[in-house]
N, CA, C and O atoms as a GROMACS GRO file, in nm:
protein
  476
    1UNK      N    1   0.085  -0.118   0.000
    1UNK     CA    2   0.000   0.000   0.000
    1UNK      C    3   0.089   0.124   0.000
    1UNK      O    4   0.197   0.121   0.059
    2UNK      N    5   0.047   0.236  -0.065
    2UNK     CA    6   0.126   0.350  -0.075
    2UNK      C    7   0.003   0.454  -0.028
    2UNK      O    8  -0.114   0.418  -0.024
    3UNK      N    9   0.056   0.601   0.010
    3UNK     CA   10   0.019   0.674   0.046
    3UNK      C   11   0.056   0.841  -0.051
    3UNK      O   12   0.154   0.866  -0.120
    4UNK      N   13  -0.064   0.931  -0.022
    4UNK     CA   14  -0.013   1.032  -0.080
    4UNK      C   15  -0.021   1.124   0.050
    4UNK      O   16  -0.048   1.095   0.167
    5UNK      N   17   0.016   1.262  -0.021
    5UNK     CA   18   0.015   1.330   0.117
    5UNK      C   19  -0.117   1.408   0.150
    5UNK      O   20  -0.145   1.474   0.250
    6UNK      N   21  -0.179   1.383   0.053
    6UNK     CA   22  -0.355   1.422   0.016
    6UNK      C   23  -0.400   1.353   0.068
    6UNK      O   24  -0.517   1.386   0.087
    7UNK      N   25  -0.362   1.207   0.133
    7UNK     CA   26  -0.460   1.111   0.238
    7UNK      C   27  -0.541   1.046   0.129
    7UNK      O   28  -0.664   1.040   0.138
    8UNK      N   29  -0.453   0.979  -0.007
    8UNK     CA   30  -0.510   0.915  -0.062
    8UNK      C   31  -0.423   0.762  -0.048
    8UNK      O   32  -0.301   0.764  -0.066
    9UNK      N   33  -0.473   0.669  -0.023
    9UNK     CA   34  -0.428   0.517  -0.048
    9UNK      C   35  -0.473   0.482  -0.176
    9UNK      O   36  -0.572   0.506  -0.245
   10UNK      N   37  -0.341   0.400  -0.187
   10UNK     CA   38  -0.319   0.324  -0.329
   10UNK      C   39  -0.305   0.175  -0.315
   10UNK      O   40  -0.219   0.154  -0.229
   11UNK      N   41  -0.348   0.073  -0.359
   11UNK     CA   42  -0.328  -0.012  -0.382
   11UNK      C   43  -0.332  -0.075  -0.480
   11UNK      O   44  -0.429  -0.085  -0.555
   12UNK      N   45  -0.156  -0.160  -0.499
   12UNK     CA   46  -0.139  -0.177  -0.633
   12UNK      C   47  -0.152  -0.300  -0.632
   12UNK      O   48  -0.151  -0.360  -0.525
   13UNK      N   49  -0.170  -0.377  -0.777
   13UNK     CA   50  -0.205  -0.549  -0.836
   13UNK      C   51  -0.150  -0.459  -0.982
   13UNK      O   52  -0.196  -0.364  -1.046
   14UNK      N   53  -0.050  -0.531  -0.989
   14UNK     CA   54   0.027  -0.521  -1.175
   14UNK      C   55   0.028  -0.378  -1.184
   14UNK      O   56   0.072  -0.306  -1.094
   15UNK      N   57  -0.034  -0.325  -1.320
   15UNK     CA   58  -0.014  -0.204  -1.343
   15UNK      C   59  -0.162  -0.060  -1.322
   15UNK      O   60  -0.179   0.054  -1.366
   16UNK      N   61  -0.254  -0.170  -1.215
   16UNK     CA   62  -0.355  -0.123  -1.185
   16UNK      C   63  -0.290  -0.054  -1.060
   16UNK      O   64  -0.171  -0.066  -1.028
   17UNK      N   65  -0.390   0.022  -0.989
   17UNK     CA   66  -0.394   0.068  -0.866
   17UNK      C   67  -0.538   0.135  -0.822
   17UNK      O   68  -0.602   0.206  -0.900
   18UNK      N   69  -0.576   0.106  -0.698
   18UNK     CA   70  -0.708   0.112  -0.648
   18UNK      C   71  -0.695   0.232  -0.584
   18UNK      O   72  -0.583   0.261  -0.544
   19UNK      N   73  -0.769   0.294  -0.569
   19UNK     CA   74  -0.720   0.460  -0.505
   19UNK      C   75  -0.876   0.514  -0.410
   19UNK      O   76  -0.989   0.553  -0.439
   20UNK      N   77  -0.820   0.495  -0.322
   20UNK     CA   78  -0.938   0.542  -0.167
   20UNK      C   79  -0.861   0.689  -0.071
   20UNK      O   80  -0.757   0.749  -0.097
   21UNK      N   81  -0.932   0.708   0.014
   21UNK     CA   82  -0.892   0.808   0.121
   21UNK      C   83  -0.823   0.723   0.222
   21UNK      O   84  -0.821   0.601   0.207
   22UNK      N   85  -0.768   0.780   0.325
   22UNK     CA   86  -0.734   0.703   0.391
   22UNK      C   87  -0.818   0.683   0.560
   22UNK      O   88  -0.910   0.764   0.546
   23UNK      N   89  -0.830   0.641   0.661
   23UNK     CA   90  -0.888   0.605   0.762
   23UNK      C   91  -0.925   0.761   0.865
   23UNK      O   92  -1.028   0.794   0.924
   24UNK      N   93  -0.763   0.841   0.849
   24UNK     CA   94  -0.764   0.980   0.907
   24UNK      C   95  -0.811   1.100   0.817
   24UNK      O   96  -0.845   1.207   0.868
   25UNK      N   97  -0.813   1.078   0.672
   25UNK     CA   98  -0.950   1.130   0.585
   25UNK      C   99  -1.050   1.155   0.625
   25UNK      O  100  -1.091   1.268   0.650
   26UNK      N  101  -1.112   1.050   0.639
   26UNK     CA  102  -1.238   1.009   0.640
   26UNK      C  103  -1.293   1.031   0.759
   26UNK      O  104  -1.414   1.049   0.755
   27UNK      N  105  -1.232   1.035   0.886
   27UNK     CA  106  -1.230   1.079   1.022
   27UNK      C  107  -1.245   1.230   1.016
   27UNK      O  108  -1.339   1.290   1.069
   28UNK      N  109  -1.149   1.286   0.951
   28UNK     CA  110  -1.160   1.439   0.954
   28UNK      C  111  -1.279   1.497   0.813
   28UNK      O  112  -1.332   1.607   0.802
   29UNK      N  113  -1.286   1.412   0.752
   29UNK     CA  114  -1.420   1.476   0.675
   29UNK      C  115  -1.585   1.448   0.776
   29UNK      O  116  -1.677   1.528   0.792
   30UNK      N  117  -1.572   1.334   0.818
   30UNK     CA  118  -1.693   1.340   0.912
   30UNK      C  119  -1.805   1.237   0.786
   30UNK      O  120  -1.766   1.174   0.687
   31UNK      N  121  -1.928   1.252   0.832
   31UNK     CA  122  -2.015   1.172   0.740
   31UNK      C  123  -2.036   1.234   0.622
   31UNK      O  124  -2.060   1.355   0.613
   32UNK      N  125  -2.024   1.122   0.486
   32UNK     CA  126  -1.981   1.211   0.390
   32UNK      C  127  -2.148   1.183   0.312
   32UNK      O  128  -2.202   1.073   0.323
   33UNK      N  129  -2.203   1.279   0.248
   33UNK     CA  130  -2.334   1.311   0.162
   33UNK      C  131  -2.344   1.287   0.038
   33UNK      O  132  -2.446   1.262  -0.025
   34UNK      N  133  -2.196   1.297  -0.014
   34UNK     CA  134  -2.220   1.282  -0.174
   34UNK      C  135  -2.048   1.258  -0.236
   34UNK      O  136  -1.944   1.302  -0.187
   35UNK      N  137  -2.070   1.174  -0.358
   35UNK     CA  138  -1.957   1.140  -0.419
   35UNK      C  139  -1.949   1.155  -0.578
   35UNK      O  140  -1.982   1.072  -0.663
   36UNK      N  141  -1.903   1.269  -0.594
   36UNK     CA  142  -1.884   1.243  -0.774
   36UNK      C  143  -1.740   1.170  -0.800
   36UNK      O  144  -1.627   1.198  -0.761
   37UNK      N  145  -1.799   1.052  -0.893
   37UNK     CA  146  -1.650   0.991  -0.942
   37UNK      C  147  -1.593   0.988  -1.054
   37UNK      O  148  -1.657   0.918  -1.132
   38UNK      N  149  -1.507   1.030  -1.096
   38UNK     CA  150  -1.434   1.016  -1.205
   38UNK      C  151  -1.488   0.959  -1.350
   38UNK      O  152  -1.508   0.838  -1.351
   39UNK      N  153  -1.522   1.046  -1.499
   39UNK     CA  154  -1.524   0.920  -1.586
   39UNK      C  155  -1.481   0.782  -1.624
   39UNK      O  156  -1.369   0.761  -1.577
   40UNK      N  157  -1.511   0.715  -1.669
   40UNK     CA  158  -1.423   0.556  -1.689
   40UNK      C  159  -1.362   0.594  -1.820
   40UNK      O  160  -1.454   0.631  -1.893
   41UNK      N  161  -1.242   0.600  -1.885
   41UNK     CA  162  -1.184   0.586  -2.002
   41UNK      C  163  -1.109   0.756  -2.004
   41UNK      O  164  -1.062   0.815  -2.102
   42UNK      N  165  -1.115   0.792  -1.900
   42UNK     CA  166  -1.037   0.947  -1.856
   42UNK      C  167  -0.912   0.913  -1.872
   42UNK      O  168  -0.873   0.799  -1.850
   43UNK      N  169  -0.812   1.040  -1.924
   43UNK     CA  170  -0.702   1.014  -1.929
   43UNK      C  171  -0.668   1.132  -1.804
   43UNK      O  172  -0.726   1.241  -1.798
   44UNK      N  173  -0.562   1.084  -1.706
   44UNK     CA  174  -0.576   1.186  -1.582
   44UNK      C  175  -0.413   1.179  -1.537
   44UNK      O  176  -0.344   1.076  -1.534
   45UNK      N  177  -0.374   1.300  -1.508
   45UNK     CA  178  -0.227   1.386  -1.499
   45UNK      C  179  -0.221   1.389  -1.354
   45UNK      O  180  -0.315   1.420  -1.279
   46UNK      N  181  -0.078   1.348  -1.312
   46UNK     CA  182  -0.056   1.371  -1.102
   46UNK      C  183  -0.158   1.496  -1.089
   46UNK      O  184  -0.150   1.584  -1.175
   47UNK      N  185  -0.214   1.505  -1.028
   47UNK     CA  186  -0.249   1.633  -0.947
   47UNK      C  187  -0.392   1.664  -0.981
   47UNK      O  188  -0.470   1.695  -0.891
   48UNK      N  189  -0.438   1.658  -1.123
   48UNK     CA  190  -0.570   1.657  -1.151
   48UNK      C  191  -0.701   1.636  -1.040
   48UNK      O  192  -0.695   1.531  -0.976
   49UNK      N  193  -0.802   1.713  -1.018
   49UNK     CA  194  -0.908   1.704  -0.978
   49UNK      C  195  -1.008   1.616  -0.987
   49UNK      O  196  -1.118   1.671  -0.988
   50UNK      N  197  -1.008   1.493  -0.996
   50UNK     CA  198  -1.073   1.396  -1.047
   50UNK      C  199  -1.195   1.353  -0.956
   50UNK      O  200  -1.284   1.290  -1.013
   51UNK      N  201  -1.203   1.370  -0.878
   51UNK     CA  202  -1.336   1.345  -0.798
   51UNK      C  203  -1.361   1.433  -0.679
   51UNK      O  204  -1.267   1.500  -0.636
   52UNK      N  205  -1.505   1.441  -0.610
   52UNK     CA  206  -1.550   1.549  -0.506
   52UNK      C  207  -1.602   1.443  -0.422
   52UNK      O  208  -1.654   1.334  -0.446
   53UNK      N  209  -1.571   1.508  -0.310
   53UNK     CA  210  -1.647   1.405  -0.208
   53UNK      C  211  -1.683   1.539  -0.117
   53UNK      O  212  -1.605   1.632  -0.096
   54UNK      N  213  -1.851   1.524  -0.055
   54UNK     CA  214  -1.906   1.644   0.038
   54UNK      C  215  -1.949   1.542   0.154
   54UNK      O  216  -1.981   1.423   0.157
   55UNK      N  217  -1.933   1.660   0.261
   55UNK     CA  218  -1.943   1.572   0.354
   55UNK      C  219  -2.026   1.713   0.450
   55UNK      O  220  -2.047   1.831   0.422
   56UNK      N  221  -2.052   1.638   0.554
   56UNK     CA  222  -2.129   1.799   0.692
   56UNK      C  223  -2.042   1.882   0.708
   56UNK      O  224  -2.077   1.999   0.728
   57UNK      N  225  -1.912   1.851   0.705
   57UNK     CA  226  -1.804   1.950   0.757
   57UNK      C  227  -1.753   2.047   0.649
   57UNK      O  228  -1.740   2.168   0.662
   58UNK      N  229  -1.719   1.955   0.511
   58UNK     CA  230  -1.698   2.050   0.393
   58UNK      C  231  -1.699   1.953   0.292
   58UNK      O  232  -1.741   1.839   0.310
   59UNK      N  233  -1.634   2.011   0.145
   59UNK     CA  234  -1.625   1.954  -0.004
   59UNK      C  235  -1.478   1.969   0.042
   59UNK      O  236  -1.408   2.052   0.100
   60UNK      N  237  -1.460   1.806  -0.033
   60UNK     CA  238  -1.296   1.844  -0.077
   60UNK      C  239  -1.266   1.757  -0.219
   60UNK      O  240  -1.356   1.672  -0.220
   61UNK      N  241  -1.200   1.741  -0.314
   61UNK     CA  242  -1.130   1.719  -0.413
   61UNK      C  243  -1.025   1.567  -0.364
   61UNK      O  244  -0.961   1.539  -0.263
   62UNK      N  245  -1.047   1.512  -0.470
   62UNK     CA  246  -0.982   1.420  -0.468
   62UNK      C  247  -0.887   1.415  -0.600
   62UNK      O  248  -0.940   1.421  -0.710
   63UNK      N  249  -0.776   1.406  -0.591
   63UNK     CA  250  -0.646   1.468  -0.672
   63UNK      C  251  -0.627   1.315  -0.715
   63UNK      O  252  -0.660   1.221  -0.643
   64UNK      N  253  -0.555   1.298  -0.870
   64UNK     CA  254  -0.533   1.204  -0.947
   64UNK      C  255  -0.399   1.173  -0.890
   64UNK      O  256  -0.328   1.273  -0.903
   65UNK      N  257  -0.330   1.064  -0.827
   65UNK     CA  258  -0.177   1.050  -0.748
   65UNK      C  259  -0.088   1.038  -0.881
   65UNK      O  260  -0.003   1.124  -0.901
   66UNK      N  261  -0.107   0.927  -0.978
   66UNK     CA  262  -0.051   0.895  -1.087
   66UNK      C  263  -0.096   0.950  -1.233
   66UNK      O  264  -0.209   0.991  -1.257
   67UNK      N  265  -0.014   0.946  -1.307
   67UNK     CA  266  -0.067   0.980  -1.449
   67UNK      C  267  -0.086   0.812  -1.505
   67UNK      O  268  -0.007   0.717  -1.507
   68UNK      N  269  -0.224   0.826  -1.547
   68UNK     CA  270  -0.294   0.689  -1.630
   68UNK      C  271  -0.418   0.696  -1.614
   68UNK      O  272  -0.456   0.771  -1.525
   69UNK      N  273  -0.495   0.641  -1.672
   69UNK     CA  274  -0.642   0.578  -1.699
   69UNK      C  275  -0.735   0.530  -1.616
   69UNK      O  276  -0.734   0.413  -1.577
   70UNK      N  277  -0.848   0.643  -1.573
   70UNK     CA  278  -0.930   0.561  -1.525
   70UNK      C  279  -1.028   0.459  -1.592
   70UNK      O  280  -1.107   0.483  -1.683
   71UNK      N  281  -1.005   0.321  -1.520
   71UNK     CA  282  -1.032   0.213  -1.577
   71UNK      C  283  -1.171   0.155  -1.490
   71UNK      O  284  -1.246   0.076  -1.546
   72UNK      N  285  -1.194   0.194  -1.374
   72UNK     CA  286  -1.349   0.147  -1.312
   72UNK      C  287  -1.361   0.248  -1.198
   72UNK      O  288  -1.270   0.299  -1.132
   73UNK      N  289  -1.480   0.264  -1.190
   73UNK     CA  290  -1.519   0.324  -1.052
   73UNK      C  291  -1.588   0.268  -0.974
   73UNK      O  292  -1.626   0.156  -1.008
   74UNK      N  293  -1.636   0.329  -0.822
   74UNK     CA  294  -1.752   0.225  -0.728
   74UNK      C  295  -1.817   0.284  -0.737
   74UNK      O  296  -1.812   0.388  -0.672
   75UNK      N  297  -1.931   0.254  -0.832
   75UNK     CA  298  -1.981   0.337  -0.875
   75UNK      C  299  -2.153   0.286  -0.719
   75UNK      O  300  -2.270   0.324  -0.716
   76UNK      N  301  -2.086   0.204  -0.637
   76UNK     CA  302  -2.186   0.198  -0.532
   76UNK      C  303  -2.160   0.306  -0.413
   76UNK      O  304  -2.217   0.298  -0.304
   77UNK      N  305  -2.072   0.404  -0.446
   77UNK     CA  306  -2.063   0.503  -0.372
   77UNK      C  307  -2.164   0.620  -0.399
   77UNK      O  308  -2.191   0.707  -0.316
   78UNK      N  309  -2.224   0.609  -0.543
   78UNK     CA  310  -2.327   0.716  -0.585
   78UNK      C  311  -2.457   0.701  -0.487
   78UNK      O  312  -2.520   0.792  -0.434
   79UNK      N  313  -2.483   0.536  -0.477
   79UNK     CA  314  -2.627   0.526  -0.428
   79UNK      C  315  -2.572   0.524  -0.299
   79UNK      O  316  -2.649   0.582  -0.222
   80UNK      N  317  -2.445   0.469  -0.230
   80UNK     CA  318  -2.424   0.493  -0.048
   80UNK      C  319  -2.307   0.574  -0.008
   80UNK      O  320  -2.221   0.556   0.078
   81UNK      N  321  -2.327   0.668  -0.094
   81UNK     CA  322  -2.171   0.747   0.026
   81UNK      C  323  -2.102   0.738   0.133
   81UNK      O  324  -1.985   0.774   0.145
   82UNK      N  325  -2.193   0.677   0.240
   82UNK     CA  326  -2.178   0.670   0.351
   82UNK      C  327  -2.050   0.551   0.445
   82UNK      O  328  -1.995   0.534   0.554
   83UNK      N  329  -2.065   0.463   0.231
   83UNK     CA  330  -1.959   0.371   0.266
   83UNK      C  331  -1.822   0.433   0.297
   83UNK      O  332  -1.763   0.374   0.387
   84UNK      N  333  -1.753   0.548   0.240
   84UNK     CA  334  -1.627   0.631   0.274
   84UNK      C  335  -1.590   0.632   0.406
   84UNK      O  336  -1.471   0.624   0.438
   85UNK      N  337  -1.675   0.639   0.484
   85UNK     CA  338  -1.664   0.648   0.657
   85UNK      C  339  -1.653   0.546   0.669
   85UNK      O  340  -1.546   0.508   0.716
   86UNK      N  341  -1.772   0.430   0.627
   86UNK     CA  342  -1.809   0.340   0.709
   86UNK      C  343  -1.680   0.247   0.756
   86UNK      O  344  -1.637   0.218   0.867
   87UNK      N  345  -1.617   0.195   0.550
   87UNK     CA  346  -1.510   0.117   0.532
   87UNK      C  347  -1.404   0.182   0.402
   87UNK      O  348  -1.379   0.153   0.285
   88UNK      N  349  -1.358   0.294   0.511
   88UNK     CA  350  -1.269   0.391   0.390
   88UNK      C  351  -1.111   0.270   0.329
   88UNK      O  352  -1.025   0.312   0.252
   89UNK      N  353  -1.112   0.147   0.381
   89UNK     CA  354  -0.987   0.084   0.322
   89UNK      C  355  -1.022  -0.020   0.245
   89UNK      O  356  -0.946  -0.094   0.181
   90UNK      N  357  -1.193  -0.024   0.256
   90UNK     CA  358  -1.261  -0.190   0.162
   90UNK      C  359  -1.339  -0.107   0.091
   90UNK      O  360  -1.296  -0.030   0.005
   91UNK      N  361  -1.455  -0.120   0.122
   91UNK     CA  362  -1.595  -0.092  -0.003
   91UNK      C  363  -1.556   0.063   0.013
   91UNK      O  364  -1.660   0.112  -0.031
   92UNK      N  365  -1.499   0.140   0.038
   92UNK     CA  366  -1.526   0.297   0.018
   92UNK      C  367  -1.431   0.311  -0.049
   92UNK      O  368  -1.379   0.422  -0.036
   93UNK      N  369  -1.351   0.200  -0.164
   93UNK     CA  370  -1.241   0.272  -0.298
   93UNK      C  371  -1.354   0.355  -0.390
   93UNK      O  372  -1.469   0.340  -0.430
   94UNK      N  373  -1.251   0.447  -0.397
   94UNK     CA  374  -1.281   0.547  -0.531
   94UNK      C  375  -1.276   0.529  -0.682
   94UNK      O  376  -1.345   0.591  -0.763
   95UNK      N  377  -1.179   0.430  -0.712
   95UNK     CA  378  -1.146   0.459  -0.830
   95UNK      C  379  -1.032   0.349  -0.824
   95UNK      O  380  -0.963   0.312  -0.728
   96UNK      N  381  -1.034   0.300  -0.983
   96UNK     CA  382  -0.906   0.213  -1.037
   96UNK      C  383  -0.849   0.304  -1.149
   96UNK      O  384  -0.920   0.377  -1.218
   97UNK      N  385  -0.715   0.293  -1.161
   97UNK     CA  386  -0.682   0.343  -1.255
   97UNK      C  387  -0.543   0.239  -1.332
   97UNK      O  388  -0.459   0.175  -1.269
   98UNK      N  389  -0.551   0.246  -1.447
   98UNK     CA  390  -0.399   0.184  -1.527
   98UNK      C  391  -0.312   0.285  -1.559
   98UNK      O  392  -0.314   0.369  -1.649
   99UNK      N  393  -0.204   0.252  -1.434
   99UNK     CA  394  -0.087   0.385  -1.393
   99UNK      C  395   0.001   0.379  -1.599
   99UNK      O  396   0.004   0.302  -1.695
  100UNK      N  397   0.038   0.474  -1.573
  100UNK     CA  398   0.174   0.464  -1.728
  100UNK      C  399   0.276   0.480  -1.694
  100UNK      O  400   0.345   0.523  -1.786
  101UNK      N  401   0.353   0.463  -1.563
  101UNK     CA  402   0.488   0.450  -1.533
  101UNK      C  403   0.487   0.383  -1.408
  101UNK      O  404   0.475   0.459  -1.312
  102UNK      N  405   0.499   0.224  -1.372
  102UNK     CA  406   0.495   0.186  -1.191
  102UNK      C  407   0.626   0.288  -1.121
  102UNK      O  408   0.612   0.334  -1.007
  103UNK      N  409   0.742   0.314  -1.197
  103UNK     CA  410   0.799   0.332  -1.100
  103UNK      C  411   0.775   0.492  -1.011
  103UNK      O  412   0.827   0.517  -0.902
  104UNK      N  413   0.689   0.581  -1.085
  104UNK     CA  414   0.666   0.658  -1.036
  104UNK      C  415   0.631   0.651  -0.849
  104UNK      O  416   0.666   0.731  -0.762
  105UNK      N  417   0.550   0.522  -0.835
  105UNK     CA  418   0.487   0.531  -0.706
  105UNK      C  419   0.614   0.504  -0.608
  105UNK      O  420   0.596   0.466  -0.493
  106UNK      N  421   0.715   0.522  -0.650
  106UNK     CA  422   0.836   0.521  -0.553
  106UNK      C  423   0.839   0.650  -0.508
  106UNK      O  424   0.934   0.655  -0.430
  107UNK      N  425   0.777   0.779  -0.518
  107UNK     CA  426   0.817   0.886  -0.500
  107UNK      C  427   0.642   0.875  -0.383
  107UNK      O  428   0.604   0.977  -0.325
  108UNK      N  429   0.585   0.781  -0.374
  108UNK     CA  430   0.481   0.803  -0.291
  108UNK      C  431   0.522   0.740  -0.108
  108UNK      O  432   0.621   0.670  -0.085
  109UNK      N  433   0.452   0.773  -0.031
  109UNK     CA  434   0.485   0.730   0.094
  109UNK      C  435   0.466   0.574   0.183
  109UNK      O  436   0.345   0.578   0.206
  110UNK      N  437   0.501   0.484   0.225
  110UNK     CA  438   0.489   0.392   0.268
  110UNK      C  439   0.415   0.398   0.412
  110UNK      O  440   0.411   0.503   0.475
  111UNK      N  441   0.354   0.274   0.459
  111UNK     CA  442   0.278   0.315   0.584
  111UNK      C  443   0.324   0.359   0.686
  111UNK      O  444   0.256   0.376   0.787
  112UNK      N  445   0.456   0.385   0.678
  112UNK     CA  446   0.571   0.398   0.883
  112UNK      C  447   0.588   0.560   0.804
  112UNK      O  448   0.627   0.637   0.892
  113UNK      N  449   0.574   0.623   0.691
  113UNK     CA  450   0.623   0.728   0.648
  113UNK      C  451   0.464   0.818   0.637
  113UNK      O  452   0.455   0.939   0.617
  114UNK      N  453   0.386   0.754   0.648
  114UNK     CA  454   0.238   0.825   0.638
  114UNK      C  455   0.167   0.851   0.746
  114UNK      O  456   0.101   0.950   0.778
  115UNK      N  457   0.200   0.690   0.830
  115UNK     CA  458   0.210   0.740   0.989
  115UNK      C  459   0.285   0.889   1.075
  115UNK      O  460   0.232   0.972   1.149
  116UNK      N  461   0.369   0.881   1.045
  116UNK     CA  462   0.471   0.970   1.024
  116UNK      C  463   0.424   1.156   1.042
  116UNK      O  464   0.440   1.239   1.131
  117UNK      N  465   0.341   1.156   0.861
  117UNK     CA  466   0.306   1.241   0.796
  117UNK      C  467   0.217   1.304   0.861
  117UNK      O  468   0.206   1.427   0.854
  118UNK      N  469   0.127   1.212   0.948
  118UNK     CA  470  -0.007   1.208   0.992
  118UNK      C  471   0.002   1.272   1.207
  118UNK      O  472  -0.069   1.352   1.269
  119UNK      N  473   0.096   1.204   1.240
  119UNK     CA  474   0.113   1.216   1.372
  119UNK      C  475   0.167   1.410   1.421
  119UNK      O  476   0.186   1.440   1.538
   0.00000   0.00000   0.00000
């Protein structure tokens, strides 16, 4: 698992990667109301704006970590938002994407370094 400093988790299988908030996200957004997700077949740049998540406390943006393709969304976050809180590391992923460079995610944070980030 990798980390960004946006409090996004990544989890990679080959040249996919699954991309959620992370546990202290989702804590500090509070119960979340609504989720726009990403098109499927998007081509999306580090940093890009790719999804909104609103919650009681505020809106925040969910930033693209890698440059590549979104390839699926959960798209059961439209009808339950509520999953983000519930199970922000299982059913509350955001988004898959097919990265175009793995080694990029070496420049992302590991869990003793996000801990870290976070404390």
């Amino acid at each position: 698992m990798k980390y960004t400093e946006d409090h996004e988790w990544l989890r990679v299988d080959g040249d996919v990667i699954t991309v959620g908030i992370t546990e202290f996200a989702a804590e500090q957004l509070g119960d979340v109301v609504f989720v726009e997700l990403p098109e499927l077949e998007t081509m999306v740049s580090t940093g890009d704006e790719i999804a909104v998540i609103e919650s009681v406390k505020a809106a925040s943006e969910i930033l693209a970590p890698l440059n590549g393709e979104i390839i699926e969304v959960n798209a059961e976050l439209t009808d339950n938002p509520a999953l983000v809180g519930e199970d922000p590391l299982g059913a509350g992923w955001f988004f898959k994407m097919k990265v175009d460079d793995l080694s990029t995610l070496d420049g992302l944070m590991d869990e003793e370094e996000y801990q870290n980030h976070i404390a």
